[in-house]
N, C-alpha and C positions, 0 to 999 in steps of 0.2 A: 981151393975150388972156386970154380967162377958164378957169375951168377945164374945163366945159363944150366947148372947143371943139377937144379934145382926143378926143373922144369919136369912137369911129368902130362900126358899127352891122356890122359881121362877127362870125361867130359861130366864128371860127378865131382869133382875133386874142390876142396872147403874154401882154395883160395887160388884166382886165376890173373895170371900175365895177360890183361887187357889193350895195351896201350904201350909207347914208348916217346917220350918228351926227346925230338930232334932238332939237332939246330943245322937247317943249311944254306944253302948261299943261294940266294935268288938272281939270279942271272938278267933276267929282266926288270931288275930293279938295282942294276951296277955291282952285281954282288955282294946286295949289305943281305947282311944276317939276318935269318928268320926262326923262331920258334914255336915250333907249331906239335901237338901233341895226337898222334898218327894210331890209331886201332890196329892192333896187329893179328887179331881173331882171336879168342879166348883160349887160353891154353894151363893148366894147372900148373899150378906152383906149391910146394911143399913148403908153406913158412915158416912150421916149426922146425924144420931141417934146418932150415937156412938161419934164423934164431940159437939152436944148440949148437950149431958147428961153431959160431962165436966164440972167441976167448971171454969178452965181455956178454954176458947174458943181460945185463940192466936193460932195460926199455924204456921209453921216454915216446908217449901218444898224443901229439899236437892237433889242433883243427878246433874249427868256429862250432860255434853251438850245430849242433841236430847232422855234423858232418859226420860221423860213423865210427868217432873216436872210441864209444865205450862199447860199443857192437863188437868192436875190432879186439877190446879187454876182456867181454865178456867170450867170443874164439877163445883167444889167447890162454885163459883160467881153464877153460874146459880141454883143452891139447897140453896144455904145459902140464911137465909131469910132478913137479916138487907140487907138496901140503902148500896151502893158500892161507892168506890171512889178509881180506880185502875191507879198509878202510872207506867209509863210501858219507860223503859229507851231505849227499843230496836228500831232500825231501821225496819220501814218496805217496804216494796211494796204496791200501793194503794190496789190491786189485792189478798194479801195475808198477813193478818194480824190478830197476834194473840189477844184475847178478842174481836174478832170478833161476838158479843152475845148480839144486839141491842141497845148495850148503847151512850150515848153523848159521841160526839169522840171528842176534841178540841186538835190538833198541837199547841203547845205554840208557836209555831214561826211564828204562825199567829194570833191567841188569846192568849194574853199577861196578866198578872195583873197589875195593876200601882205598879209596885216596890217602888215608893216614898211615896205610903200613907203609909206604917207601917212601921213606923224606927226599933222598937223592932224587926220585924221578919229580916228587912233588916241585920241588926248589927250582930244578931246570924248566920243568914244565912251564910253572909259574911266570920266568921273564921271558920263556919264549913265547908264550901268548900273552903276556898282557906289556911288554916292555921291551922285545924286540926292535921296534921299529924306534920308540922315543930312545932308546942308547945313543943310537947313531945320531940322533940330534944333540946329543950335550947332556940330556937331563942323567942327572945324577941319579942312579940307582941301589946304587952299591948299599944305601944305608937301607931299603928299602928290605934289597934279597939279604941284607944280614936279620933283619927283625923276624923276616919270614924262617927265616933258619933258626932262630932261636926259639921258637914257636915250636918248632919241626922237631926239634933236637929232644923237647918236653913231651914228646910222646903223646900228641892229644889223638883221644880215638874218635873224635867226629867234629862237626864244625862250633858245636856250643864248647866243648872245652879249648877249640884251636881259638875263636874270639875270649874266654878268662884268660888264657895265659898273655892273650895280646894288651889284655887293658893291664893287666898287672904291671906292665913296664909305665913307669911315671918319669915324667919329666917337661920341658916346659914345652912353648905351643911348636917348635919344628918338630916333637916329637908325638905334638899331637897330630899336626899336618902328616907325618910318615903312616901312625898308627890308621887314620881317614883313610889313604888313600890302598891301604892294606885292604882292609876291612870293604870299600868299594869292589875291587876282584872278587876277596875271596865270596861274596857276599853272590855275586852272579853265578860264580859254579855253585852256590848252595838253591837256587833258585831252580840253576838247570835240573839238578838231584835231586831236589825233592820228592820223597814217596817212591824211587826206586828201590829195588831190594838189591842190597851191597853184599858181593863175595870174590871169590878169585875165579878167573877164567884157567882151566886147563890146553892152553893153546894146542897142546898132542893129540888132543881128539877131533883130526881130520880138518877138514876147511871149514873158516870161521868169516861170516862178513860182520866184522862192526858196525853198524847203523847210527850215523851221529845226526842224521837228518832231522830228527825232532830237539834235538839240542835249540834252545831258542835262541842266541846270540853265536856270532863268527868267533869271540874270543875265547868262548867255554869250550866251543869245538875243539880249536885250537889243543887248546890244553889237555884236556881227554885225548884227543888225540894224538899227542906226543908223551903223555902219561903213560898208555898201552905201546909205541913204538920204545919207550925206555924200559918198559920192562922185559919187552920180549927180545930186548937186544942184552939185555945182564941176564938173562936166563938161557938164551943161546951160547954168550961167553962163558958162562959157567957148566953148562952141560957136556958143553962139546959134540953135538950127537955131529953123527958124518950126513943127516940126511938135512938135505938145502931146504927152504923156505923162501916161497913168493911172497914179498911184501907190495900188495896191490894197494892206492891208492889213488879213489877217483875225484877228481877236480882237487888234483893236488897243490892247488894255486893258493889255498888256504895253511900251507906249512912250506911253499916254494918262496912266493913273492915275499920280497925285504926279509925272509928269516932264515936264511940259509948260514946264516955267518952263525946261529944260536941253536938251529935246530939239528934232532938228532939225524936227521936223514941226510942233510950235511957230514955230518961227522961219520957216521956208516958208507955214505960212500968214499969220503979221503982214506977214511980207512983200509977202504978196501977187503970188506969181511967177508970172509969165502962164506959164512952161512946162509946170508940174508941177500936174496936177489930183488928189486926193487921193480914194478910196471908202476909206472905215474903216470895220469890223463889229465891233460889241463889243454887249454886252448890258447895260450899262446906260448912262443920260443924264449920270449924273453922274462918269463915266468920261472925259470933257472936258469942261475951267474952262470957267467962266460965259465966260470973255471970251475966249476961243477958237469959241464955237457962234456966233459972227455970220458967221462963214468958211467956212460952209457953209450952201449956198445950195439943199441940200435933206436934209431930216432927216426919214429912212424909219422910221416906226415900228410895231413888232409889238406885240402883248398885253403891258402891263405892268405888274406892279402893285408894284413895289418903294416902299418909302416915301420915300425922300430922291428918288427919281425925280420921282414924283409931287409932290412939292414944289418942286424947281425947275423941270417944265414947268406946274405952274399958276403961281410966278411968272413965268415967261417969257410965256407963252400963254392966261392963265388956265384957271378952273376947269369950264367946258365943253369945251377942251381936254383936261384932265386925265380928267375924267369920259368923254371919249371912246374914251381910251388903253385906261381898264381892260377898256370894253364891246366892246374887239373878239373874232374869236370867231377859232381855232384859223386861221393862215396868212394870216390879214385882215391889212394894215399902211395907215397914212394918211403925209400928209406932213403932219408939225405946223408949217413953215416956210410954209406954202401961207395967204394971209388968207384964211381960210374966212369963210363967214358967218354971222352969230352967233348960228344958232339951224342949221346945217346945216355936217357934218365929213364929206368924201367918203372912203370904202373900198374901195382894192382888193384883188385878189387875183389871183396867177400864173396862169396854163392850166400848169399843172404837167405834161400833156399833151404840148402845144408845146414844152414847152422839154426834155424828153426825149427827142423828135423831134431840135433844134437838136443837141445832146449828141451824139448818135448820127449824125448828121452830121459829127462833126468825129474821133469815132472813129479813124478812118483815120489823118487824119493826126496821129492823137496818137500811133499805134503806129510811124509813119514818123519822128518826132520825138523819139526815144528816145531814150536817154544813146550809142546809136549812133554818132549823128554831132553830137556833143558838141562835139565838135572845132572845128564851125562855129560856135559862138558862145563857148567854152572855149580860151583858149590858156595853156600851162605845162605841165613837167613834172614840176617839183620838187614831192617827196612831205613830208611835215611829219615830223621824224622820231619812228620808231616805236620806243619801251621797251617796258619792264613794266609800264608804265599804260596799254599797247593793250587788255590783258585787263579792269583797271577800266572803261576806257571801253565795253567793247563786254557790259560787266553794267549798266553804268549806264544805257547807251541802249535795252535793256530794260525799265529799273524798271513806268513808267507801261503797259507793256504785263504783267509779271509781276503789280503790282498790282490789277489791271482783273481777272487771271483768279482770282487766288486769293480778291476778295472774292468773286467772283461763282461759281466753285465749291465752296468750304470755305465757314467761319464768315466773317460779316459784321464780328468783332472784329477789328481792325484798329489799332491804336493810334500816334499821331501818333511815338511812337519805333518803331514798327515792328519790334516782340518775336517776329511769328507768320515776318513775311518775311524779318528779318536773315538767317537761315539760307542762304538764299539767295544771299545774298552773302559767305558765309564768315564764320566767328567772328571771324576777323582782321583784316577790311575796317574800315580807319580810321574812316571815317566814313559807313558801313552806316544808322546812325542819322540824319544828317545828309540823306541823302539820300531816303531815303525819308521824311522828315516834308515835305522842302522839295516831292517830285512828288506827293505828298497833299495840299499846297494848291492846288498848282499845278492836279491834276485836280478838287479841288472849285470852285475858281474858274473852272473853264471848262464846271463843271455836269456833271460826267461821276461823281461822287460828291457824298455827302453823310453829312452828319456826326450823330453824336448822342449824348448823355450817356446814361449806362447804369450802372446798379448793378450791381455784380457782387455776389454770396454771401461773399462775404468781407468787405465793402468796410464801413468801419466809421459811424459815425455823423460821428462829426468831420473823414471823408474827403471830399474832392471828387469826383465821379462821374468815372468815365475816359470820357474821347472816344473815341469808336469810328467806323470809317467803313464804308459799306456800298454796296453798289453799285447803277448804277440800270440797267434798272426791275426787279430782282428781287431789292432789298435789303430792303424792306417785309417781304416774306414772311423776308427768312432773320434779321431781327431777332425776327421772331416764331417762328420757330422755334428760335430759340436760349433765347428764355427758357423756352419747354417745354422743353426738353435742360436748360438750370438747372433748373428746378422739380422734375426727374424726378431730378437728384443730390442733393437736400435729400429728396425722398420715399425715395430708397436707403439715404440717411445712417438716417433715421427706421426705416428695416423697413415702410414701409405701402406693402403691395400696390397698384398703379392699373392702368388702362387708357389707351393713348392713344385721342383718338375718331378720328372719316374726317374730312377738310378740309370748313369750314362743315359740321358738322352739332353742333349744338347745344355745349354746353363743351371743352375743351382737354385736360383732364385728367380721369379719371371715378374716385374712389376708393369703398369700400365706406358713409362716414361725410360725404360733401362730393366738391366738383367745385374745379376749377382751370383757371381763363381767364387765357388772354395776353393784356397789352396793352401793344401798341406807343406808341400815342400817335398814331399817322401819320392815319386817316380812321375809325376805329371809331366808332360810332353809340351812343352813352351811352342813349340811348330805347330801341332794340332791347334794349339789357344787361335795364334795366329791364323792360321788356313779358317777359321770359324769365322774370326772376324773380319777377313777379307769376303768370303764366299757365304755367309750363311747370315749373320747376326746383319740386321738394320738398325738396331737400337745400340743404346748404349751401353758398356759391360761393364761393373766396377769389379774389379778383381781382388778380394777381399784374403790378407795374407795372412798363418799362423807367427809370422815374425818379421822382425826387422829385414835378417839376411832372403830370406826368400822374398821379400818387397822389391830387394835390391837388384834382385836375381831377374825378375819379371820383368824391372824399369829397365833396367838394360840390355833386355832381349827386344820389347818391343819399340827403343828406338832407334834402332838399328831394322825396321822395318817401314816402308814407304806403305801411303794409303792407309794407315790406321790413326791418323792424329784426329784427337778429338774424339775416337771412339771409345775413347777407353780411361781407365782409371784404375790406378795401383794402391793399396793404404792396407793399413792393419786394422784392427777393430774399433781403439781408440780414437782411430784417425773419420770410420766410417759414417760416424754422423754431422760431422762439417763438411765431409763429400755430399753425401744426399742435401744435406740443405744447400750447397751450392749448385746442385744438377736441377735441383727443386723449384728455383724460382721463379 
């Protein structure tokens, strides 16, 4: 069947044929080739038809943050017809959570599985999250996961007797070096666990979302994570039922990137396991190996322009492919798996509408579905035991929510050892620092910050710029208002009276001899600066930059412009008080 015959001509229907990405020849332009992405008027598309008719059912859901990737899964879970079982790594709000769509909600950091009953998924688990990545540098592990296996083999039923049996093994300091760096892992997923109540999940009872979001560290997720895909893949092998399962995974970039060669989701799909059908959501292409994307038999893609993306979907699909990817326009996705043909790429897009309708139908029983009656797919009583690392844990599972407020209320500076937030967690908290660098990546990899080099007023010539992180979407603004609040402590240092101006109206700073403009770097219009200082400004403007490269960026726009010499001045913050004393004299 073609793509076309997928088409159905209702003007209610969950998902519509908007658009088609053409390439043709521009005749007025000597026939070079043009890409251009043409509205075709909305017309209904059956995607779950178009999805089932596939031999390959796998799915694979690409795009930049806020681009309509999990919109798109959360359709997808509520049309597809197999039991669900969706992995979901992100942080939420009780209030606002996405797979919000009736199903069994369990927080593993309150419902737990006994980690000590299956040594096999313990062991794999184990170097896939915490030694996946240092393998392939050379570091020796082998002695590491054999300690751990020995440990495993002794049957311990919780973490106090999985550390006795570890010390028990004596020998001299490399084995004390192994036994350290054991005990540092397993030491974190005892952190993450604490005070949860530990049992078995029944995965038969209907659709289940894992929640690993309050999980406080990427490497514990990790491992809980591929702990529950190991078990539900030897309990599929063993059962044999004939009915399929959706294994959903959202921001699968946390068991995708560098661990595919160790993880089981690797090996389920070479396998090729008729039980277990796979949706993964991550936001770039190259977040799974080249020789893993033949496994999925549809690859949903949103607005992308990342460069290593873009390079292996024009070798994969070539370069009207690629050229397609970039021209889609805000919630438009294609499927780049689909043989298009080769001068036409078909666009759809959700009734965003309809599926807020579907949502709201299933409302009911999501509220009926509650950690209430847990019970029916939850069995155990046993609680993990609870120290004095219940109070760490319960700041730590905070962090990425503490962070998220304080960039976005206070200053934008942030710094990857986290100087502004320690406080936060006490002078004394071991690794205060540690943690907040590691939920700083963690939140800028999931696109929810971002990062930027910044001069500070002190910061010396020979220095490196600090990293600083800021929040989105009202980080822009408080970068820029932070180097005004610098620029007004170097004018106090000085004694020269200023004014601040009103938001967009003309410069930044207004002193009695010259003006002072922020620039971030983020979207400022270099032409506009110019056209002001041709046609508006009399005075002097010192243009005061968040960094080196944007300094750069400025110096070489404005000389390349006639009629501004002498008006002006480019510098960082550092730089800004041996400016003013030289305009000063």
């Amino acid at each position: 069947m073609g793509l076309f015959d997928f088409l159905r001509y209702k003007k209610d229907y969950d998902v519509f044929l908007v658009s088609v990405i053409r390439r043709i020849k521009n005749e007025d332009l000597d026939g070079f080739l043009q890409i251009r992405n043409e509205p075709v008027g909305r017309k209904g598309f059956d995607l779950i038809e178009y999805v089932r008719k596939k031999v390959n059912e796998n799915i694979f859901i690409i795009g930049g943050a806020r681009s309509g990737k999990t919109t798109l899964g959360e359709y997808l879970c509520l049309k597809l017809p197999e039991r669900k079982i969706i992995i979901s790594f992100k942080k939420f709000l009780l209030t606002k959570r996405d797979f919000e769509i009736g199903y069994h909600w369990i927080d593993v950091t309150q419902h737990l599985p006994n980690l000590f009953s299956d040594w096999e998924s313990f062991i794999e688990a184990f170097r896939t999250a915490f030694f996946a990545d240092l393998s392939m540098k050379g570091l020796m592990i082998d002695v590491i996961l054999d300690r751990v296996a020995y440990v495993m083999f002794q049957h311990p039923k919780n973490f106090e007797e999985f550390f006795k049996i570890l010390d028990s093994q004596h020998g001299g300091q490399w084995e004390e070096n192994i036994k350290s760096i054991i005990k540092s892992k397993v030491q974190l997923l005892q952190r993450a666990t604490t005070g949860a109540r530990q049992g078995n999940i029944d995965f038969s009872k209907g659709n289940i979302i894992l929640d690993l979001g309050n999980v406080p560290d990427t490497e514990s997720k990790t491992f809980l994570a591929e702990y529950y895909l190991r078990q539900i893949n030897r309990i599929e092998q063993k059962e044999q039922r004939e009915e399929r399962i959706r294994v959903v995974i959202d921001e699968a970039w946390h068991l995708l990137r560098y661990k595919q060669q160790s993880s089981i989701v690797g090996t389920i799909l070479l396998e090729g396991a008729y039980y277990l059908r796979f949706l993964c959501i991550t936001q770039n292409y190259t977040h799974l190996d080249e020789d893993y994307r033949s496994h999925f038999g549809t690859i949903f893609c949103f607005r992308n322009t990342n460069d290593k993306d873009m390079q292996a979907i024009e070798k994969g699909y070539g370069a009207f492919v690629r050229d397609g990817v970039i021209r889609l326009r805000d919630y438009e996705f294609i499927d780049i798996k689909y043989e298009h043909d080769e001068d036409v790429i078909a666009v759809f897009k959700l009734n965003y509408e309809r599926l807020q309708t579907l949502k709201l139908e299933v409302k009911e029983e999501a509220r009926l579905n509650s950690d209430l009656a847990i019970s029916e797919y939850f069995t155990g009583e046993q609680q993990v035991g609870t120290t004095t690392q219940t109070v760490q844990v319960q700041a730590v599972n905070d962090d990425d929510k503490t962070i998220i407020k304080n960039l976005e209320k206070n200053e934008f500076c942030m710094t990857a050892h986290g100087i502004a937030l320690s406080l936060g967690y006490g002078k004394n908290h071991p690794k205060r620092g540690n943690i907040i660098s590691r939920t700083l990546k963690d939140l800028e990899a999931e696109g929810k910050i971002r990062k930027i080099d910044y001069i500070t007023i002190t910061l010396k010539p020979e220095q490196k710029p600090r990293q600083y992180y800021y929040s989105i979407p009202n980080g822009e603004s408080q970068v820029h208002r932070t180097i005004i609040e610098d620029a007004g402590k170097v004018l106090d240092k000085l004694k020269i009276k200023y004014t601040e101006s009103q938001v967009n109206q003309g410069w930044d700073i207004y002193a009695p001899d010259f003006c002072i403009d922020a620039k971030t770097g983020f979207q400022e219009d270099v032409k506009d600066d110019v056209r002001k200082l041709l046609e508006k400004s009399a005075q002097k403007v010192i243009f005061v930059c968040a960094n080196y490269k944007v300094k750069k960026r400025y110096e070489n726009a404005f000389s390349a412009v006639d009629g501004i010499e002498g008006k002006f001045r480019v510098c960082c913050l550092n730089e800004l008080e041996e400016v003013l004393k030289d305009w000063t004299k």
